[in-house]
C-alpha positions in Angstrom: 9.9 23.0 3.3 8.3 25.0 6.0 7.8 22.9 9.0 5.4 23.9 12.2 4.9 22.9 15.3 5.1 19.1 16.3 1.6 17.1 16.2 2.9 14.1 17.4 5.9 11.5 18.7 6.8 8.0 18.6 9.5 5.8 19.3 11.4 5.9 15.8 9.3 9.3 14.7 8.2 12.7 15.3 5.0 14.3 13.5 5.3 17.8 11.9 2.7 20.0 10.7 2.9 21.5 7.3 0.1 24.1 6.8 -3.7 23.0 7.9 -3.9 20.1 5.3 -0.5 18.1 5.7 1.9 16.8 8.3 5.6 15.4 7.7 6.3 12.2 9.7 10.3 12.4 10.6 11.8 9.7 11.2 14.9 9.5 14.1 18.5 9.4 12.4 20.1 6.4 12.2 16.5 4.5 11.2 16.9 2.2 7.8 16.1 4.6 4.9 14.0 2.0 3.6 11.8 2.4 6.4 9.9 5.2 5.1 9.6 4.0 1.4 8.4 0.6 2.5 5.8 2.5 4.9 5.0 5.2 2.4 4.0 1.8 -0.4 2.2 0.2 2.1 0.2 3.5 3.0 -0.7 4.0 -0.6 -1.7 0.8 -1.4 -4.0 0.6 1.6 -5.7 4.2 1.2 -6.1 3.0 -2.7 -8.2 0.1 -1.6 -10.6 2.5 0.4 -9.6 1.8 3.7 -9.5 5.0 5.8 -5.8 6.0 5.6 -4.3 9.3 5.2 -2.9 10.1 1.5 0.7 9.9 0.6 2.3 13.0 -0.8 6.0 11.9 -0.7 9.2 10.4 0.6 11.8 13.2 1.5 15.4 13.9 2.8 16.3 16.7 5.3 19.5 16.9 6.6 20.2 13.0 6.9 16.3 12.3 8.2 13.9 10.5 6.1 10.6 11.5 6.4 7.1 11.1 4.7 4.4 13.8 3.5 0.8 12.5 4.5 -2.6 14.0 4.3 -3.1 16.1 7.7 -6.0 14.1 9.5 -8.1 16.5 12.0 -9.9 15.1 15.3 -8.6 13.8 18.4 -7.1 10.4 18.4 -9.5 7.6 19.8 -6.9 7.3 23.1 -7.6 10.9 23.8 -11.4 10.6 23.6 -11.7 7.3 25.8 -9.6 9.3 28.9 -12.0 12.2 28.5 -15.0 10.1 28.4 -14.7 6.9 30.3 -18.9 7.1 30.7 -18.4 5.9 26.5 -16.0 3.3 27.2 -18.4 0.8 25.0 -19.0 2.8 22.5 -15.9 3.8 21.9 -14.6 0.0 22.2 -17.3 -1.3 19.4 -15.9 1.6 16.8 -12.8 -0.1 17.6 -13.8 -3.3 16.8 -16.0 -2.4 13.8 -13.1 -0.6 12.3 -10.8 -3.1 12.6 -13.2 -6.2 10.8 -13.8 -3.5 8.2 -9.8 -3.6 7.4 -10.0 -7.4 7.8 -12.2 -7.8 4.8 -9.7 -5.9 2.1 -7.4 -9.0 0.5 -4.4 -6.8 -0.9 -1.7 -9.3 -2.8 1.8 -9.1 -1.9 1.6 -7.8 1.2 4.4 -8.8 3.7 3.6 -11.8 5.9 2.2 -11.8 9.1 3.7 -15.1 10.1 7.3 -14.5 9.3 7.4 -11.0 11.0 6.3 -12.7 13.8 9.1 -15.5 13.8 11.6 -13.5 13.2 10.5 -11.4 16.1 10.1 -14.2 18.5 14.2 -15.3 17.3 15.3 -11.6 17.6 14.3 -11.7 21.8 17.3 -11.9 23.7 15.3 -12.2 26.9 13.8 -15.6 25.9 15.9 -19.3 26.2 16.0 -21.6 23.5 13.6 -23.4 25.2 10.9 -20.6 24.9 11.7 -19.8 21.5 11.2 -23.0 20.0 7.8 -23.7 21.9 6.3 -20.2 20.7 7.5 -21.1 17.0 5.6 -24.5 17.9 2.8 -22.4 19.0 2.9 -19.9 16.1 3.3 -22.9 13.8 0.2 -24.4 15.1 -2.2 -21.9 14.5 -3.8 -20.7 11.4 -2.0 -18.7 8.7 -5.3 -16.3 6.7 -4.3 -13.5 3.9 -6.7 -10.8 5.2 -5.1 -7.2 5.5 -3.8 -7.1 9.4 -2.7 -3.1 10.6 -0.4 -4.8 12.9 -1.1 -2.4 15.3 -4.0 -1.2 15.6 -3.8 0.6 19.2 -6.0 3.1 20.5 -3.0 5.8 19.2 -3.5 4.7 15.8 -7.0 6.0 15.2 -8.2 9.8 14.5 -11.6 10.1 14.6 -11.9 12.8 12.0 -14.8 14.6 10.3 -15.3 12.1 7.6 -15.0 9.2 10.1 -12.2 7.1 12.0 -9.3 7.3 9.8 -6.1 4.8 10.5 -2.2 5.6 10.6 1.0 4.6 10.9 0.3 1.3 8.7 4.3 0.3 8.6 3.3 -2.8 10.3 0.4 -3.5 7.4 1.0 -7.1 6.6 -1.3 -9.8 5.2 -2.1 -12.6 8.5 -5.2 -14.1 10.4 -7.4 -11.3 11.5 -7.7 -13.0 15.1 -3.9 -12.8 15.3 -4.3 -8.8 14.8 -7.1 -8.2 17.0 -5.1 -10.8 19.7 -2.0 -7.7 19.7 -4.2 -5.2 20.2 -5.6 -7.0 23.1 -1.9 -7.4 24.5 -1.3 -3.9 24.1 -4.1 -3.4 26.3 -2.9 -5.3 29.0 0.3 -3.8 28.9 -0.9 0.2 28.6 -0.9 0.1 32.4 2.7 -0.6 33.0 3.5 3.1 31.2 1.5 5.0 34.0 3.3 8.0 35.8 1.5 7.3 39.3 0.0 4.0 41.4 -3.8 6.5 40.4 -3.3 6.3 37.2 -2.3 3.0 36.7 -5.1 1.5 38.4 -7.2 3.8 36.7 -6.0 2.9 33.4 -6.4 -0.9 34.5 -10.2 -0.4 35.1 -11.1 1.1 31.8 -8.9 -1.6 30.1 -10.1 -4.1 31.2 -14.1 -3.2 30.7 -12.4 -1.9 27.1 -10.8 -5.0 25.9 -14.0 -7.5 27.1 -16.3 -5.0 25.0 -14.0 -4.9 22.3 -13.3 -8.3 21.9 -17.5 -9.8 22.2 -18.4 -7.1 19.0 -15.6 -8.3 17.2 -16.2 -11.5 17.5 -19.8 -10.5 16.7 -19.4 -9.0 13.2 -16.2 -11.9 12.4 -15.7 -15.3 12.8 -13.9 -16.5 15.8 -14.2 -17.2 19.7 -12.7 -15.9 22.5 -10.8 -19.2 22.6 -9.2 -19.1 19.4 -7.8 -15.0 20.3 -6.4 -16.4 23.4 -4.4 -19.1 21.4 -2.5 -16.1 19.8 -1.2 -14.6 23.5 1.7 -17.1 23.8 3.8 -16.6 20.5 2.6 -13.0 20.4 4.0 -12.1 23.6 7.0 -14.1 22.9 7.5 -11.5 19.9 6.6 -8.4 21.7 9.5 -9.0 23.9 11.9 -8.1 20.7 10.5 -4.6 20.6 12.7 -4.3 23.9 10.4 -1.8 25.9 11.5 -1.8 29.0 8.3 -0.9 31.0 6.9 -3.9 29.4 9.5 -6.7 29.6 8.5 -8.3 33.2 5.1 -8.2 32.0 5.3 -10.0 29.0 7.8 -12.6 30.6 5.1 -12.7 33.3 2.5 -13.6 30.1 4.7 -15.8 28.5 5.6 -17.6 31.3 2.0 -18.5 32.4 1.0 -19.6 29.0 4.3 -21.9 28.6 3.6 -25.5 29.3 4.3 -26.4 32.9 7.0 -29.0 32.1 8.9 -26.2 30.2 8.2 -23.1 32.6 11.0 -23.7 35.1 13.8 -24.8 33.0 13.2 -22.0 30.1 13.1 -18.6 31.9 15.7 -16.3 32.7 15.9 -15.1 36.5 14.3 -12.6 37.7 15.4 -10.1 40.4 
């Protein structure tokens, strides 16, 4: 296998090319080997339904790394396009939004649940007290389960806007949920994009276009699905709660910061950890 030049990095991966029309995702050693096949059948199944995915070639081996072999998508991500152009900072966030209630009509059976990845997240986070845990399962519990296709992560990263269209990737989160639970995430992420800024500029910079991205983002969703701002803001407790599992440190304050704000008052003070 001739490998090129990295396209692309992650946290558990690193994107190779493979000639003009394919790329190799490799994953880091020491990550589950059923990783990739589970993200490779959940890739295939969604580009089968005709939701714009790249193609799945194969699963491979190289020297104790598993990798997958995906169609090679061309165009700039949607991230890179919003930085260059903040003058299109609508536009860009209403493709966003009609993308994503395009995936939310596709019913795929079988798919992995929304709700359990989501408690067994919020039980994984060692930063949270007992106290926390069990009112974000409480909250979780609360709100409505739905068996639309969810991305699971559906950040600005995660779309290419090629050619033929916005194409999607990295769908090893692809789970079957309520859509306002998946568009509730990607709100999160929003908020917490800031907090990985280099410089005091660029944070406050990234803050600004944020914030006008996420309010445009959110009103056309909400235009083209059913739903109210209300009913996303529900999800920001328990999801917050789970995004503390993923354990990224430039994060963490933040999301205790969310958490704590959305946890009932009589609970607030006995249930968080200290804070230096």
């Amino acid at each position: 296998m001739d490998i090129g030049e990295m396209v692309g990095r992650g946290r558990r991966a690193e994107v190779y090319a493979l000639g003009n029309d394919k790329v190799l995702k490799l994953y880091q050693v020491g990550v589950d080997r059923t990783w990739p096949e589970r993200e490779a059948d959940l890739t295939r199944r969604v580009n089968e339904a005709g939701v714009p995915s790249p193609r799945v070639f194969d699963v491979v081996h190289l020297s104790g790394r598993a990798g997958i072999v995906y169609e090679r998508i061309q165009g700039p991500r949607l991230e890179d396009q919003i930085r260059a152009n903040p003058g299109k900072v609508q536009d860009y966030a209403f493709l966003h939004a009609e993308l994503h209630a395009e995936i939310h009509k596709h019913v795929l059976e079988d798919l992995p649940s929304q709700r359990d990845a989501q408690r067994r997240a919020i039980e994984r986070g060692s930063l949270l007290s007992c106290q926390i845990k069990n009112a974000a399962m409480e909250s979780l519990q609360a709100l409505p389960d739905g068996n639309a296709l969810c991305h699971g992560d559906l950040n600005v990263q995660n779309v290419i806007l090629s050619p033929r269209g916005p194409v999607v990737i990295d769908w090893d989160n692809a789970c079957k949920g309520n859509p306002l639970a998946d568009v509730a995430r990607v709100m999160l992420l929003m908020r917490m994009g800031k907090y990985h800024s280099r410089s005091r500029e660029e944070r406050e910079a990234v803050e600004r276009l944020t914030e006008e991205y996420r309010r445009a983002y959110a009103e056309r969703y909400l235009e083209l699905r059913p739903g109210t701002m209300e009913e996303l803001q529900a999800w920001t407790f328990p999801l917050a709660a789970a995004r503390v599992a993923e354990n990224i440190s430039e994060e963490q304050e933040a999301l205790l910061a969310v958490v704590a704000a959305a946890l009932p008052s009589k609970s607030a003070s006995r249930s968080l950890p200290p804070q230096d």
